[in-house]
N, C-alpha and C positions, 0 to 999 in steps of 0.2 A: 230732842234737840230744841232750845230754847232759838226762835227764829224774832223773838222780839225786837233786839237789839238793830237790826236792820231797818225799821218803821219808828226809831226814837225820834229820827226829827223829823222825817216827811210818812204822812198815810199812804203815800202811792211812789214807788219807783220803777225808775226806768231799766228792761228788761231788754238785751241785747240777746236774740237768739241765732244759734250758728248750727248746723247741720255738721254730727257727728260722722256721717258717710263722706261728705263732698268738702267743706269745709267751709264751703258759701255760709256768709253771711245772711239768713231767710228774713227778719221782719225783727222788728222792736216791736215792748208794748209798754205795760205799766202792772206791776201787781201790788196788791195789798198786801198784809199778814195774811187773809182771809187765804189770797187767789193763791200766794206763796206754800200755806200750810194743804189748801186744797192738791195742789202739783205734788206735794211730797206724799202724800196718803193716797193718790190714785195711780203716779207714775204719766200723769198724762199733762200738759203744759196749760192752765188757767190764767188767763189777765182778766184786769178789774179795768172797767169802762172809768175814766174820769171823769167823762161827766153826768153819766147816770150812775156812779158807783155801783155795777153790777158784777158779779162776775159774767164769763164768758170762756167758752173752750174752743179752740182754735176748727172752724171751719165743719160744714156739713159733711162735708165729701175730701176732708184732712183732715191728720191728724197729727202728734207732736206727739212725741215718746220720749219720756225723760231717760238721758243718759246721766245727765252730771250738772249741777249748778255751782258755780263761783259769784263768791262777793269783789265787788272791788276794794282797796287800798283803805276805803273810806268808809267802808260797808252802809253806803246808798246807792248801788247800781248790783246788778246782776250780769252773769253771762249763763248761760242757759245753752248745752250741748239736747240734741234731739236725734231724733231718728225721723226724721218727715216722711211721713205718707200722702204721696197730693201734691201738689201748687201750696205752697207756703201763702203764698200772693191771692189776694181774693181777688184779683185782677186777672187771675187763671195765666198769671207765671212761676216760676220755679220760689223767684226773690222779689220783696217787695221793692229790690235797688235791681232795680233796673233801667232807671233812665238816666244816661250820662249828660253828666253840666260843664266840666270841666278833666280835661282839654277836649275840645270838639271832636275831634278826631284822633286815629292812632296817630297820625302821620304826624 
């Protein structure tokens, strides 16, 4: 699978990941070709640091189990289905959206 064409105009994009059990939304990152082609040879979820260009695998004590990747519309974004082991959240929550801004309240 030629995964070039996704990195023609930008080195780094943006990775929406969603939890294939719950259907939460767990965390964004950024990969590269590198982080991209890494994910598909191990089955385990890589992002690339922007600003140390590293790669990086999600969490000491998590992990990301790849189910299923989509391009979007434009093929410069990803969505990215898992199997989460852990706190997605290095914050030691489930989601890294978890603090609501709007509307304040249910009410």
């Amino acid at each position: 699978m030629d995964i070039s064409k996704y990195f023609e105009r930008y080195s780094t994009i943006p990775v929406v990941v969603k939890s294939k059990d719950t259907g939460k939304v767990l965390n964004i990152g950024f990969m590269s070709q590198e982080s991209l082609q890494k994910t598909l040879d191990t089955g385990y979820v890589w992002y690339c640091s922007r600003s140390s260009r590293k790669l990086w695998k999600k969490g000491s004590e998590s992990s990301q189990r790849l189910v299923s990747v989509y391009a979007d519309c434009d093929n410069d974004s990803l969505l990215i289905k898992v199997h989460q082991a852990g706190n997605a959240c290095h914050k030691g929550r489930s989601s890294c959206f978890h603090h609501r801004i709007w509307p304040v309240s249910d009410k």
